[in-house]
N, C-alpha and C positions, 0 to 999 in steps of 0.2 A: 467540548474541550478545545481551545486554545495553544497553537502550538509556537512557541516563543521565535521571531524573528528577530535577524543581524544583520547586517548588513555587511555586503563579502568584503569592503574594505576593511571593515573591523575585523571579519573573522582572519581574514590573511594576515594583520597585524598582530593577530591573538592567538594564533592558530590552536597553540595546545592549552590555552584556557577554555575555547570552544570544544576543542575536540573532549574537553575531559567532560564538559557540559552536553555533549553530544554520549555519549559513554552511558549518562545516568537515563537521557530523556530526548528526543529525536528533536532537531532543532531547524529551522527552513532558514535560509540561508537568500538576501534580496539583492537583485542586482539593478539597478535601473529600474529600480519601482515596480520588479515583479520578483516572484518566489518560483524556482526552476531549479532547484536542489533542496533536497531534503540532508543532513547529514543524523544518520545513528546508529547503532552499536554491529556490528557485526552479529553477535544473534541474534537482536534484533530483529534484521535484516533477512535472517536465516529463518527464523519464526515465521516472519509474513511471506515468506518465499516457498515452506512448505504448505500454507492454508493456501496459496494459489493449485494446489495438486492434490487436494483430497477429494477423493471418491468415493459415493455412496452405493453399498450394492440395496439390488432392488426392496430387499425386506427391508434395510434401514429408510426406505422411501413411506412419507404418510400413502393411506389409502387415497387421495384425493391428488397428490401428487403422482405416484403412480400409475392412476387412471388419465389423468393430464398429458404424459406421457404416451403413453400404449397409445391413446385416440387419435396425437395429434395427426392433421393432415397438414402436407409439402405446402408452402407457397409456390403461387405461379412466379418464376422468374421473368420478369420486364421484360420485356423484347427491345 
């Protein structure tokens, strides 16, 4: 998927036709030939903000994963 790019002189000229455009579907926003703002909706926002903080306890872990786990050993840190 494809996510629709503007360019921020446009959007600053358009702001609340972007922004309502931003409301339905997350929009990136380009300045000097690169993309470095995303604009979307506040739950949106909120949505992908709680999937960064979900925790599994260990039975929701597969067997395979869980054993992955428990065995692993430390890396040597670099000197």
């Amino acid at each position: 998927m494809s996510i629709e790019t503007f360019r921020s002189s446009e959007v600053s000229k358009r702001f609340g036709f972007y922004y309502d455009k931003a409301m339905a579907h997350p929009i990136a926003v380009e300045r000097d030939g690169a993309v470095l703002v995303v604009m979307l909706s506040a739950a949106e926002y909120e949505r992908l903000a709680r999937l960064d903080h979900i925790a599994l306890a260990p039975e929701e872990l597969s067997e395979a994963a869980f054993n992955a786990i428990a065995n692993a050993q430390p890396v040597a840190e670099p000197d």
